[in-house]
Backbone of each chain as nested JSON, in Angstrom:
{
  "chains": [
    {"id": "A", "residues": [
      {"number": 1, "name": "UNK", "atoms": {"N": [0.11, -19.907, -1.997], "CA": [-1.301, -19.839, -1.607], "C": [-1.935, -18.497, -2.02]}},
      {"number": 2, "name": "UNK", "atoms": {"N": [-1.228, -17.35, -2.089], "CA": [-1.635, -15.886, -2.544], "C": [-1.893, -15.959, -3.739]}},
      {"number": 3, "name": "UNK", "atoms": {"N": [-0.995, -16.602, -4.123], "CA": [-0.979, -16.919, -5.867], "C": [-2.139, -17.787, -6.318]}},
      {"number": 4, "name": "UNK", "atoms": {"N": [-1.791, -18.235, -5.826], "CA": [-3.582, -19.529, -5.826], "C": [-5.052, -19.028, -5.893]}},
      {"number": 5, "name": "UNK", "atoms": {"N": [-4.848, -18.476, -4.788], "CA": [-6.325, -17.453, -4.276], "C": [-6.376, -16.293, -5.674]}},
      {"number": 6, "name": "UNK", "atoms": {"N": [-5.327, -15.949, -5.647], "CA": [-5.55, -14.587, -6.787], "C": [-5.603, -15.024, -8.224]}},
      {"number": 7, "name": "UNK", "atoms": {"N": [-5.967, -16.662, -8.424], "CA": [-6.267, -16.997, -9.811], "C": [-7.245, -16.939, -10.054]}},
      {"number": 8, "name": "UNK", "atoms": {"N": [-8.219, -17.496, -8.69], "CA": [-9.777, -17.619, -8.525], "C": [-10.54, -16.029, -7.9]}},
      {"number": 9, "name": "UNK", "atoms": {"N": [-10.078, -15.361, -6.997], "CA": [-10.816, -14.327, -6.516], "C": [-9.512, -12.876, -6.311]}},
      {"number": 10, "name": "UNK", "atoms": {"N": [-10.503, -12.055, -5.577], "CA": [-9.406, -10.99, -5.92], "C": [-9.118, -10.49, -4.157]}},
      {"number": 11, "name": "UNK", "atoms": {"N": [-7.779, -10.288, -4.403], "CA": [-6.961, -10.193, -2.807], "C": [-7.714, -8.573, -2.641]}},
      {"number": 12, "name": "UNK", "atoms": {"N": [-8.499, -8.36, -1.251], "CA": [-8.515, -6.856, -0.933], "C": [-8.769, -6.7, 0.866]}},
      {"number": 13, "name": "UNK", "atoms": {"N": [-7.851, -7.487, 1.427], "CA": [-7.247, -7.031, 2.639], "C": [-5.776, -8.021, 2.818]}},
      {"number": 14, "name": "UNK", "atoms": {"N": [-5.099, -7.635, 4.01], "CA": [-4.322, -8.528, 4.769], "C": [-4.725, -9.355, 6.132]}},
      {"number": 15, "name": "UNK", "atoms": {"N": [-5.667, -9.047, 6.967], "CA": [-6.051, -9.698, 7.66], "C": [-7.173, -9.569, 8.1]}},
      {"number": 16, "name": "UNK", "atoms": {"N": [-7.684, -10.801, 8.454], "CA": [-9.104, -11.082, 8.856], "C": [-9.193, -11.212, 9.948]}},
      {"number": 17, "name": "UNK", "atoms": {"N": [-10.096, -10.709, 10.77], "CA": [-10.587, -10.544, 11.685], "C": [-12.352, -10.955, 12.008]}},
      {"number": 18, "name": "UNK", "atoms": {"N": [-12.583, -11.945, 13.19], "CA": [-13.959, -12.177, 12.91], "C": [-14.763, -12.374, 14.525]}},
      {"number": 19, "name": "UNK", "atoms": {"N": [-16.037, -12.211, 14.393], "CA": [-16.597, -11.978, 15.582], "C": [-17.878, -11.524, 15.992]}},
      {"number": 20, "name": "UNK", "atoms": {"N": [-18.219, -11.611, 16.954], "CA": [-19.749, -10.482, 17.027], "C": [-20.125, -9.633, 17.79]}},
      {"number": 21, "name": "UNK", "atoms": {"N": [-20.412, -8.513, 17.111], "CA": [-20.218, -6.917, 17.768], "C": [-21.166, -6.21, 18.1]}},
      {"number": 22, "name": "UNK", "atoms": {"N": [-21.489, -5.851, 19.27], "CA": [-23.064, -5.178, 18.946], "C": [-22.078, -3.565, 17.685]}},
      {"number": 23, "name": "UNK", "atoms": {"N": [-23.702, -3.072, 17.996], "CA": [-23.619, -1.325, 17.025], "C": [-22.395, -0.773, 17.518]}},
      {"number": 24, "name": "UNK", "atoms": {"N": [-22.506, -0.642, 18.599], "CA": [-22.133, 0.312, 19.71], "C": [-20.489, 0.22, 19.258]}},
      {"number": 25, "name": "UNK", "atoms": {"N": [-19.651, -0.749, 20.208], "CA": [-18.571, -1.1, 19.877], "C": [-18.24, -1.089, 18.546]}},
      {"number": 26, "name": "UNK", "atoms": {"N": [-19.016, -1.789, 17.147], "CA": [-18.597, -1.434, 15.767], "C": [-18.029, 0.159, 15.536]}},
      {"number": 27, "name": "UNK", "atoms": {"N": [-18.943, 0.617, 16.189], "CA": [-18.774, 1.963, 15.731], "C": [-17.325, 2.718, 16.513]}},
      {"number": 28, "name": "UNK", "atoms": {"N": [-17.461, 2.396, 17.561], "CA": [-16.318, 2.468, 18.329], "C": [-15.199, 2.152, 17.381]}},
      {"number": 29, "name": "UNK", "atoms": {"N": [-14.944, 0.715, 17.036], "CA": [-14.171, 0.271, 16.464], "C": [-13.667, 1.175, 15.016]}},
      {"number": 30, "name": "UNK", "atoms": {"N": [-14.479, 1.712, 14.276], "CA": [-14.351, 2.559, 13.35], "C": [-14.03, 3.902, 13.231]}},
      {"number": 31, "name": "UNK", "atoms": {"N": [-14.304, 4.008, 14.339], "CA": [-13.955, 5.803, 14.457], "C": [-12.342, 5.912, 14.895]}},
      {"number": 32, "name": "UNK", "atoms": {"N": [-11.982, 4.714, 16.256], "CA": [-10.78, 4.299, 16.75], "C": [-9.582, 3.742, 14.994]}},
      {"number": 33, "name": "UNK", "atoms": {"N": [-10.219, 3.384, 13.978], "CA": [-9.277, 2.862, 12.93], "C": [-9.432, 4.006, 12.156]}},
      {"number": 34, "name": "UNK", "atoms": {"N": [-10.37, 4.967, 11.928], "CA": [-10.392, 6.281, 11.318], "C": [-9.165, 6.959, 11.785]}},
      {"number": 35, "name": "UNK", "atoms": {"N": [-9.036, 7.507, 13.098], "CA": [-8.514, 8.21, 14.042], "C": [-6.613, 7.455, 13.493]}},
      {"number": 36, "name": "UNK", "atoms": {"N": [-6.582, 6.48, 13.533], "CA": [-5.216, 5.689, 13.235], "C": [-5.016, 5.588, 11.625]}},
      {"number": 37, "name": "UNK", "atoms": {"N": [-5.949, 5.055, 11.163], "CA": [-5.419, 5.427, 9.324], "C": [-4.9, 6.031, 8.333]}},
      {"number": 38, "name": "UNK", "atoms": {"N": [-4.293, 5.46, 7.877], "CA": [-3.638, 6.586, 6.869], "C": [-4.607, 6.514, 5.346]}},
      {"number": 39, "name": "UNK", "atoms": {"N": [-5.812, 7.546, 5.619], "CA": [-6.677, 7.456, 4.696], "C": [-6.868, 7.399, 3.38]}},
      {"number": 40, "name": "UNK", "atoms": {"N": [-5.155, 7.795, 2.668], "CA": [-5.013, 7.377, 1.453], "C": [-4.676, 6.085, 1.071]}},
      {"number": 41, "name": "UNK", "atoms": {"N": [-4.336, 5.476, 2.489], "CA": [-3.389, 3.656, 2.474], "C": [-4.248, 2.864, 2.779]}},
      {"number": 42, "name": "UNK", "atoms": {"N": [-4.78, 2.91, 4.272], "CA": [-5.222, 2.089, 5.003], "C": [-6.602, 1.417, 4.835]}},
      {"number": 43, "name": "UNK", "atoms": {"N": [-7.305, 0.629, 4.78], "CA": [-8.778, 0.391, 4.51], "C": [-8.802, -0.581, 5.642]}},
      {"number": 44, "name": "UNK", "atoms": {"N": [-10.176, -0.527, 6.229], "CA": [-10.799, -1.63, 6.865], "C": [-11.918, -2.192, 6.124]}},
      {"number": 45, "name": "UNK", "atoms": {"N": [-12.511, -3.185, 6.004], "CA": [-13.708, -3.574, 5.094], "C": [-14.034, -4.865, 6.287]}},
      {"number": 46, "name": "UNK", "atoms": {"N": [-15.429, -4.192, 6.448], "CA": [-16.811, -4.944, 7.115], "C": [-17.712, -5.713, 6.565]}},
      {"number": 47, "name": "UNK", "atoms": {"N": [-17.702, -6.836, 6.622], "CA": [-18.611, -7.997, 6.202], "C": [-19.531, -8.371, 6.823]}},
      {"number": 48, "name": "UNK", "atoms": {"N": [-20.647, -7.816, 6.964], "CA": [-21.627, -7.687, 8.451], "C": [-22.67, -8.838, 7.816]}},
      {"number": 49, "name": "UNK", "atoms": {"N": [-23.491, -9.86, 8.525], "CA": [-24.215, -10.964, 7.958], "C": [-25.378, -10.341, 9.37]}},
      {"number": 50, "name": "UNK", "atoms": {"N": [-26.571, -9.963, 9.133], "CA": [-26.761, -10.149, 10.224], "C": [-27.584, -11.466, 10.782]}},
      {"number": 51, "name": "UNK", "atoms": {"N": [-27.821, -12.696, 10.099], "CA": [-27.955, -13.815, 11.101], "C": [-26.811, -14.752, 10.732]}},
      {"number": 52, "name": "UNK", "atoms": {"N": [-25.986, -15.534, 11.948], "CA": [-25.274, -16.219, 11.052], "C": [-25.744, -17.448, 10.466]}},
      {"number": 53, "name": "UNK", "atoms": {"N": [-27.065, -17.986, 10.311], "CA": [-27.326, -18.987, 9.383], "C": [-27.287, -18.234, 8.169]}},
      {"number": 54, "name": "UNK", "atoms": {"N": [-26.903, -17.441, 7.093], "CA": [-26.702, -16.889, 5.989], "C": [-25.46, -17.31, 6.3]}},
      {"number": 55, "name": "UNK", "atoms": {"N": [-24.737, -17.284, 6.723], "CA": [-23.411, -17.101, 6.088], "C": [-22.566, -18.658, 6.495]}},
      {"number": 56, "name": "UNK", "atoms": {"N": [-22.189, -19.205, 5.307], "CA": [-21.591, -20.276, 5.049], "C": [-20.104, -20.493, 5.571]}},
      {"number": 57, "name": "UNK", "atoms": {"N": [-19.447, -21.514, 6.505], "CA": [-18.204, -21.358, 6.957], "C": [-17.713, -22.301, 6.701]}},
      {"number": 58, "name": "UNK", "atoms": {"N": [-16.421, -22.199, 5.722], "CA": [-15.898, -23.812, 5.557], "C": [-14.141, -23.22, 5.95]}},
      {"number": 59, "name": "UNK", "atoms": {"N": [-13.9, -24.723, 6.615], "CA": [-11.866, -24.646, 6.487], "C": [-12.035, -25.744, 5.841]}},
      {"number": 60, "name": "UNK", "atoms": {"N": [-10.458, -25.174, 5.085], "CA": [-9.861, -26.134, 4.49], "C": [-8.295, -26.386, 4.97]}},
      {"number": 61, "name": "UNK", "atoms": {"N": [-7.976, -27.361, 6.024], "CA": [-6.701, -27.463, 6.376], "C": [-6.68, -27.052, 8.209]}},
      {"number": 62, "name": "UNK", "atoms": {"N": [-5.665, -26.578, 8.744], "CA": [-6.078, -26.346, 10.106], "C": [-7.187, -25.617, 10.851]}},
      {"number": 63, "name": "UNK", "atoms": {"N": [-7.987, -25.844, 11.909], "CA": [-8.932, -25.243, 11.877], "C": [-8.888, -24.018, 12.695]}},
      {"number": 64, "name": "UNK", "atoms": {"N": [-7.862, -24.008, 13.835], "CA": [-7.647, -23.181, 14.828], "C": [-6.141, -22.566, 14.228]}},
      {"number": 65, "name": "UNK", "atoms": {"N": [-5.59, -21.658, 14.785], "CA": [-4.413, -21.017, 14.024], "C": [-3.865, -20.3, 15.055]}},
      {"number": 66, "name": "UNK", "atoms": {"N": [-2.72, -21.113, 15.723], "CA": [-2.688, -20.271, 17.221], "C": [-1.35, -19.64, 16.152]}},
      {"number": 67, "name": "UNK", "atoms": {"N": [-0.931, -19.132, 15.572], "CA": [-0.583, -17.651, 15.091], "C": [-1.23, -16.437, 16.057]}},
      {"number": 68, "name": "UNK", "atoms": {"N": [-2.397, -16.772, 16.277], "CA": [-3.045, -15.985, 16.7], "C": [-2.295, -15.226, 18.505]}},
      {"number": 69, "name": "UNK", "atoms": {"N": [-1.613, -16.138, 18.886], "CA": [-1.397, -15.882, 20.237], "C": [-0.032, -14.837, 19.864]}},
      {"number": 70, "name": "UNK", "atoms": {"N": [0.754, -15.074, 18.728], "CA": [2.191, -14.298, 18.489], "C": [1.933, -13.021, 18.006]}},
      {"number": 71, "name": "UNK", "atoms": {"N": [0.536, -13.092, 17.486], "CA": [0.411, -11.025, 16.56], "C": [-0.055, -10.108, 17.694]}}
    ]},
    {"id": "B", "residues": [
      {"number": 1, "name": "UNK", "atoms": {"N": [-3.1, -1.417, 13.618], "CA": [-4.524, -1.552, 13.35], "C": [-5.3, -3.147, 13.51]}},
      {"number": 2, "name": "UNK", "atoms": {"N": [-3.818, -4.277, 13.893], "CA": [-3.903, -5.381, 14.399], "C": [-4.39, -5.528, 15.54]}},
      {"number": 3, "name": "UNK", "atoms": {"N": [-3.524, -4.815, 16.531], "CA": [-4.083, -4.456, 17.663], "C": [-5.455, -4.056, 18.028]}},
      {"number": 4, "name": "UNK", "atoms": {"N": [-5.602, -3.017, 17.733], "CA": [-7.0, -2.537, 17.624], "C": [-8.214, -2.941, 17.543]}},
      {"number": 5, "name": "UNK", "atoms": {"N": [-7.951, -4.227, 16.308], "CA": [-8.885, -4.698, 15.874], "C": [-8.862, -6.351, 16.78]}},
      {"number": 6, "name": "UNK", "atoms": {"N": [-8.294, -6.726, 17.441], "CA": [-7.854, -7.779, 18.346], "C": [-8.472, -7.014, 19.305]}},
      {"number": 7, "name": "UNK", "atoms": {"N": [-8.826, -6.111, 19.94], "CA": [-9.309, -5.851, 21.008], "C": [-11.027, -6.376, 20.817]}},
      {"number": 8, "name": "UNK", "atoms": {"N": [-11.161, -5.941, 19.39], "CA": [-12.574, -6.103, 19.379], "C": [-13.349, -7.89, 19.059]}},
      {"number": 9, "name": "UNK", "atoms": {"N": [-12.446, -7.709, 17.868], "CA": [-12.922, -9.392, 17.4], "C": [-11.476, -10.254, 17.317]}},
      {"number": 10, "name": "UNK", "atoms": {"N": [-12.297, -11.552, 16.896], "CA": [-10.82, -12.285, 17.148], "C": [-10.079, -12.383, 15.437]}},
      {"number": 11, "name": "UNK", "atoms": {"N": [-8.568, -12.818, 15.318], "CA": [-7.738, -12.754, 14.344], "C": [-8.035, -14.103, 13.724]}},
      {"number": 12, "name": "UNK", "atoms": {"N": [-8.495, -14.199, 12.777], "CA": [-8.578, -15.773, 11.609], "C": [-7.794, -16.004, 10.756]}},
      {"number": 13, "name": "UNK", "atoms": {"N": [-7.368, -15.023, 10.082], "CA": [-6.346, -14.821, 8.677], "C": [-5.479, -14.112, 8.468]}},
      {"number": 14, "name": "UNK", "atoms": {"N": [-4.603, -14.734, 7.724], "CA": [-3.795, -13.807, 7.047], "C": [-3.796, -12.457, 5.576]}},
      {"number": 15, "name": "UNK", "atoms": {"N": [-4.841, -13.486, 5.129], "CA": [-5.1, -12.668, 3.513], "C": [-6.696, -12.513, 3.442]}},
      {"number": 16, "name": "UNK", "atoms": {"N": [-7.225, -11.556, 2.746], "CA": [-8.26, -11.933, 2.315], "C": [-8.846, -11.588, 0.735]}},
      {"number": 17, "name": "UNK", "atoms": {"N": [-9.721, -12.625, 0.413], "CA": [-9.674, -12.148, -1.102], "C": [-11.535, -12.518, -1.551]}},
      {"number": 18, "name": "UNK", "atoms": {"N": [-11.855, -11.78, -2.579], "CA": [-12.952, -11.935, -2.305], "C": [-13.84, -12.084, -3.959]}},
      {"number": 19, "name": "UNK", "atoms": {"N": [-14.777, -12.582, -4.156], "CA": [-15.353, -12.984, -5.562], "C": [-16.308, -13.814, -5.385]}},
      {"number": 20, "name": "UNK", "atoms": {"N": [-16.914, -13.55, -7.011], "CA": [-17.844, -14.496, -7.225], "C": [-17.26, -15.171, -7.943]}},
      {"number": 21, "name": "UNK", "atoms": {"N": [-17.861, -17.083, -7.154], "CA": [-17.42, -18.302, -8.14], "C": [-17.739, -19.345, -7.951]}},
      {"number": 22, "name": "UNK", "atoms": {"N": [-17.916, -20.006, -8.976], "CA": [-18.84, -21.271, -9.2], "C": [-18.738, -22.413, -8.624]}},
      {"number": 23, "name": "UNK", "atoms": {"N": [-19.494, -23.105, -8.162], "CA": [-19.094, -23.956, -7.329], "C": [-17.847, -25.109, -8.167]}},
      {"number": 24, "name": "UNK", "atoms": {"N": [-18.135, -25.454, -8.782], "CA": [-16.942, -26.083, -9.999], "C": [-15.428, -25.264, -9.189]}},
      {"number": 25, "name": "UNK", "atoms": {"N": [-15.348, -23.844, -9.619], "CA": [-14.308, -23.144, -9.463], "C": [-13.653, -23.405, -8.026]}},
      {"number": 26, "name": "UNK", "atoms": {"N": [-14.673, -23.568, -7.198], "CA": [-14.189, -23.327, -5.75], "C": [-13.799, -24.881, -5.43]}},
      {"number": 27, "name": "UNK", "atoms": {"N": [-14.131, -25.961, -6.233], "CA": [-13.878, -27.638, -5.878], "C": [-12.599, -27.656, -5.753]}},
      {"number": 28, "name": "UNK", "atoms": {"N": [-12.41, -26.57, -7.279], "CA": [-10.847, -26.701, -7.856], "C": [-9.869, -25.787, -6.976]}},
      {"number": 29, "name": "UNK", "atoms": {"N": [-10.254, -24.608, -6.309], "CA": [-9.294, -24.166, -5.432], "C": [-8.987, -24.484, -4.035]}},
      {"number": 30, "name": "UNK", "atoms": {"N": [-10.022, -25.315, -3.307], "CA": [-10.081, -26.024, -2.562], "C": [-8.953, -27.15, -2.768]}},
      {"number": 31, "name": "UNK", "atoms": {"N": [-8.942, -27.874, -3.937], "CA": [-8.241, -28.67, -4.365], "C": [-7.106, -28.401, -4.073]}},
      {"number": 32, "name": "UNK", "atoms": {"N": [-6.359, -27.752, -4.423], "CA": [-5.129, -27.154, -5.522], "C": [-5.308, -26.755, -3.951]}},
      {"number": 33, "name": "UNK", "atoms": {"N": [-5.427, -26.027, -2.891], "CA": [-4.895, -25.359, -1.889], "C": [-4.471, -26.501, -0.532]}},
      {"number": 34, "name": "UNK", "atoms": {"N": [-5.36, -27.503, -0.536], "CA": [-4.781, -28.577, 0.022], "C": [-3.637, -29.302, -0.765]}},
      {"number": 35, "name": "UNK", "atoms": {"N": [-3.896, -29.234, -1.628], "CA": [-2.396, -30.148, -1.735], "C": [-1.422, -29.5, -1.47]}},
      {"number": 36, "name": "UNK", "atoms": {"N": [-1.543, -27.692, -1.667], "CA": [-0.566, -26.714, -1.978], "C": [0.366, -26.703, -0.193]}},
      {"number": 37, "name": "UNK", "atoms": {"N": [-0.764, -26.927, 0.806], "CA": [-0.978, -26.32, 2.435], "C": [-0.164, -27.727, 3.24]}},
      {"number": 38, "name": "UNK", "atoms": {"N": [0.35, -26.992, 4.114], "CA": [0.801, -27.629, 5.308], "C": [-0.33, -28.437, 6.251]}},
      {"number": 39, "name": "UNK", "atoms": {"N": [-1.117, -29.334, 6.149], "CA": [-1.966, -29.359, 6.882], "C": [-2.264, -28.751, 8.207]}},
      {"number": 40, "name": "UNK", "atoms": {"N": [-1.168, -28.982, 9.359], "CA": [-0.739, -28.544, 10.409], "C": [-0.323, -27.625, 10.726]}},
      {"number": 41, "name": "UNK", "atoms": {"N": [0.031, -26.912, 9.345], "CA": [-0.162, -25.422, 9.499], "C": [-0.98, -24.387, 9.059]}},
      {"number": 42, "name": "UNK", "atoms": {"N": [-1.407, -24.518, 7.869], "CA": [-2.056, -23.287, 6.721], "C": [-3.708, -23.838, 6.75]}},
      {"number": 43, "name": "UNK", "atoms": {"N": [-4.13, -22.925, 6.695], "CA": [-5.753, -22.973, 6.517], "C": [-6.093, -22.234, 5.565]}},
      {"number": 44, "name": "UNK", "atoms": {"N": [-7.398, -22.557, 5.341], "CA": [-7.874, -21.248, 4.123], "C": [-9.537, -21.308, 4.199]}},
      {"number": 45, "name": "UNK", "atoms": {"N": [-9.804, -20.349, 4.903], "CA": [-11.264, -20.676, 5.282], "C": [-12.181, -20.252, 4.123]}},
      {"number": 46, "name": "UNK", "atoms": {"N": [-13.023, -20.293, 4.018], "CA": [-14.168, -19.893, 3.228], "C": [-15.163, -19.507, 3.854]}},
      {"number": 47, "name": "UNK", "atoms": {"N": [-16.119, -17.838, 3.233], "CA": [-16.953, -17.444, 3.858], "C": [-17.614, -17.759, 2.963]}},
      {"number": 48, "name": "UNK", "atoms": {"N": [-18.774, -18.233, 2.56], "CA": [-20.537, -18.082, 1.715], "C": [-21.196, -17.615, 1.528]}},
      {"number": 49, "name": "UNK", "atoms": {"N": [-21.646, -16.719, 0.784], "CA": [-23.229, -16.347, 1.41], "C": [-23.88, -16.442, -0.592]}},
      {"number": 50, "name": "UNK", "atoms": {"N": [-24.728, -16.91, -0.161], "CA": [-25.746, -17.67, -1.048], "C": [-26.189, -16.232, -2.001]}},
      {"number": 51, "name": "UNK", "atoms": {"N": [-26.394, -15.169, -1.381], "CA": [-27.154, -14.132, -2.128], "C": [-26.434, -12.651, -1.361]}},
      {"number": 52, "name": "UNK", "atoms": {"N": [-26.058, -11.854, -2.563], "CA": [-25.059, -10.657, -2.13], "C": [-25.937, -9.616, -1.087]}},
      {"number": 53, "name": "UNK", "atoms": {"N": [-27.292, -9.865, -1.08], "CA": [-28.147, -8.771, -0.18], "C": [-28.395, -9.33, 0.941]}},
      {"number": 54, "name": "UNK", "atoms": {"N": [-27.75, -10.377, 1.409], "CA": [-27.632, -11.044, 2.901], "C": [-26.431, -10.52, 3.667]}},
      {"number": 55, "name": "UNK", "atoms": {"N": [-25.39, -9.841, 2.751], "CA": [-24.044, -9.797, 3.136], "C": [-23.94, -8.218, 2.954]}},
      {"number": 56, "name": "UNK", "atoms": {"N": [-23.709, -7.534, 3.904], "CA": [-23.677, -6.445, 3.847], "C": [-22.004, -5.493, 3.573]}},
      {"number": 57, "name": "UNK", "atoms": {"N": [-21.832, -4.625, 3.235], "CA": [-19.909, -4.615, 3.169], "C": [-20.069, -2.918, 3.218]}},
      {"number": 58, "name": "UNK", "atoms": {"N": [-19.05, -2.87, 3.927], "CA": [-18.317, -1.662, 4.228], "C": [-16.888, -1.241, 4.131]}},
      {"number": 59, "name": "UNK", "atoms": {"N": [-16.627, -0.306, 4.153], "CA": [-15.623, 0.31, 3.554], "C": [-14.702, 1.548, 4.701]}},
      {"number": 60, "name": "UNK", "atoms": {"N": [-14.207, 1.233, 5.294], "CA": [-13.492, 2.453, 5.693], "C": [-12.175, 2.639, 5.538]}},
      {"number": 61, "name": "UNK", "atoms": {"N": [-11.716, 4.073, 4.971], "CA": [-10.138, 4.37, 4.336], "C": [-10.579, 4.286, 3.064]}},
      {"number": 62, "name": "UNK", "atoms": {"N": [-9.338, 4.023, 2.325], "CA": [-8.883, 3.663, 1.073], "C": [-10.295, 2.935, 0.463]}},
      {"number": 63, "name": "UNK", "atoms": {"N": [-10.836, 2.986, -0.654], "CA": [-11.317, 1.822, -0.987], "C": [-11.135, 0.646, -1.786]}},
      {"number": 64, "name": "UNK", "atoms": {"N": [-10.335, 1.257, -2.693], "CA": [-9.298, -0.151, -3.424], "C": [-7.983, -0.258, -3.574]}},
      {"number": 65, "name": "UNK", "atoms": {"N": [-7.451, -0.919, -2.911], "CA": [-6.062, -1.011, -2.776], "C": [-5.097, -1.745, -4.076]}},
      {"number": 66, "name": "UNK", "atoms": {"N": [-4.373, -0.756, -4.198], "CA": [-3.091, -0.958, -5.69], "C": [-2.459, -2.152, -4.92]}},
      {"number": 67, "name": "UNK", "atoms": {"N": [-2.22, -2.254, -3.709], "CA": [-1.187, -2.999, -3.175], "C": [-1.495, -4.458, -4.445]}},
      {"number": 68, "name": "UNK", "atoms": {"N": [-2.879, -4.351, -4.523], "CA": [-2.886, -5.633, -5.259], "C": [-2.041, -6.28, -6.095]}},
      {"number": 69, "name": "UNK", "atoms": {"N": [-1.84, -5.083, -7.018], "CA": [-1.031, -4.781, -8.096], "C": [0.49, -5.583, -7.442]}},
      {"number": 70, "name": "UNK", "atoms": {"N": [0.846, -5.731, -6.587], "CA": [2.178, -6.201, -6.109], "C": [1.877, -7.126, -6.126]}},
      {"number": 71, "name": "UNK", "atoms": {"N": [1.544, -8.067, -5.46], "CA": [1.194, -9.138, -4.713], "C": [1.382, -10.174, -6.037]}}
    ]}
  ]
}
């Protein structure tokens, strides 16, 4: 599936994370992954939409991913 | 930085990869990823956005990761 994806687009994280944040907490959130990063390694990248009718959501395959309960 | 970021928003993915591509292109990876996927297990969501100045992106750390280069 990595292999797949990286024929069509280009891999630049490991995990996704999604949600809605006011300012406040974002920022929180950034200073808290600053503070932990290893700034030559680590990246976070923010995809901010701010209404979500712009932004298009499709699955393909399961829709929920309780993975989520084991990380 | 899993953690962290689980405090704030919720976990969706495993990978993420990102590009422009044609709708043609995306029939075909759509394609090719269901047949590739566990139904019951693997997903592969898709985000949209119609026009790149709806979608805002940020950057913190690193900004392009070699890891690619492995993968």
């Amino acid at each position: 599936m990595l292999k797949l994806s990286r024929q069509y687009l280009n891999w630049i994280q490991n995990s996704v994370f999604e949600g809605e944040i006011t300012e406040v907490k974002l920022k929180e959130l950034k200073q808290r992954a600053k503070n932990m990063m290893e700034p030559e390694e680590d990246s976070l990248i923010i995809f901010k939409s701010r209404d979500v009718k712009w932004l298009e959501k499709e699955t393909v395959g399961k829709e929920k991913n309780e993975l989520d309960t084991f990380l």
